[in-house]
C-alpha positions in Angstrom: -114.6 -132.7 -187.0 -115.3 -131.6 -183.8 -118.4 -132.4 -181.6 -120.2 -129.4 -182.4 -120.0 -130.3 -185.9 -121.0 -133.6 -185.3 -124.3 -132.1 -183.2 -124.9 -129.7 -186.0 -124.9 -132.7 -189.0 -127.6 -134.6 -186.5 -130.0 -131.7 -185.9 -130.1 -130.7 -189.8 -130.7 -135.1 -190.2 -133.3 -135.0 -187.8 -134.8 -131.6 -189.0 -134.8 -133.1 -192.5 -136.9 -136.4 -191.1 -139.3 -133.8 -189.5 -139.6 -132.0 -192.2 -140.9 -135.7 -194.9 -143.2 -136.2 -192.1 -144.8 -133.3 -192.1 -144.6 -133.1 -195.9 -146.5 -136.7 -195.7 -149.0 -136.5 -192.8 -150.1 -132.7 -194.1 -148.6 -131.8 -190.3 -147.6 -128.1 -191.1 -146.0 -127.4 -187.5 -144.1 -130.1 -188.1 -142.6 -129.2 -191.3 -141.6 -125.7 -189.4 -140.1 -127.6 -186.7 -138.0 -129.9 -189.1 -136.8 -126.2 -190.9 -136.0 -124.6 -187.7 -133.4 -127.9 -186.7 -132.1 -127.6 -190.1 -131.2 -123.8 -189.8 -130.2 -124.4 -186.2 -128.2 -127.4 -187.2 -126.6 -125.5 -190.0 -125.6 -122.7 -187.8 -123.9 -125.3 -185.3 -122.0 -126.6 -187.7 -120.7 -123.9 -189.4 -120.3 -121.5 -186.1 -119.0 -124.1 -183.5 -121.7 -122.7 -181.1 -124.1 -124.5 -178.7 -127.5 -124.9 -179.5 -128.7 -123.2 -176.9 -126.8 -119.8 -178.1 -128.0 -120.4 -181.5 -131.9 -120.5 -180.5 -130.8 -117.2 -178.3 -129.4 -115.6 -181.5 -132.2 -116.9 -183.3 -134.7 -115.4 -181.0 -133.3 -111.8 -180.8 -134.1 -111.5 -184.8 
């Protein structure tokens, strides 16, 4: 496992913690946030890109 990887695992963990938070506090832009670390986490990890790249990909859809 690679660094990457490792970045990727962390971002969908901390995308998941956003996204019980906003579940609990009713805190909807929250929840989105946590969902948009997950996918961008998931990407990473699978992809080997940067994050950066990924929110660039993201952004062109």
């Amino acid at each position: 496992m690679n660094k990457l990887e490792l970045k990727g695992k962390w971002n969908q963990i901390k995308g998941k913690a956003k996204e019980q938070y906003g579940m609990t506090f009713n805190d909807d832009e929250e929840f989105s946030e946590g969902q948009y670390d997950k996918l961008v986490g998931k990407m990473q990890e699978k992809t080997g890109k940067v994050k950066e790249d990924i929110e660039k990909e993201i952004a062109s859809w």
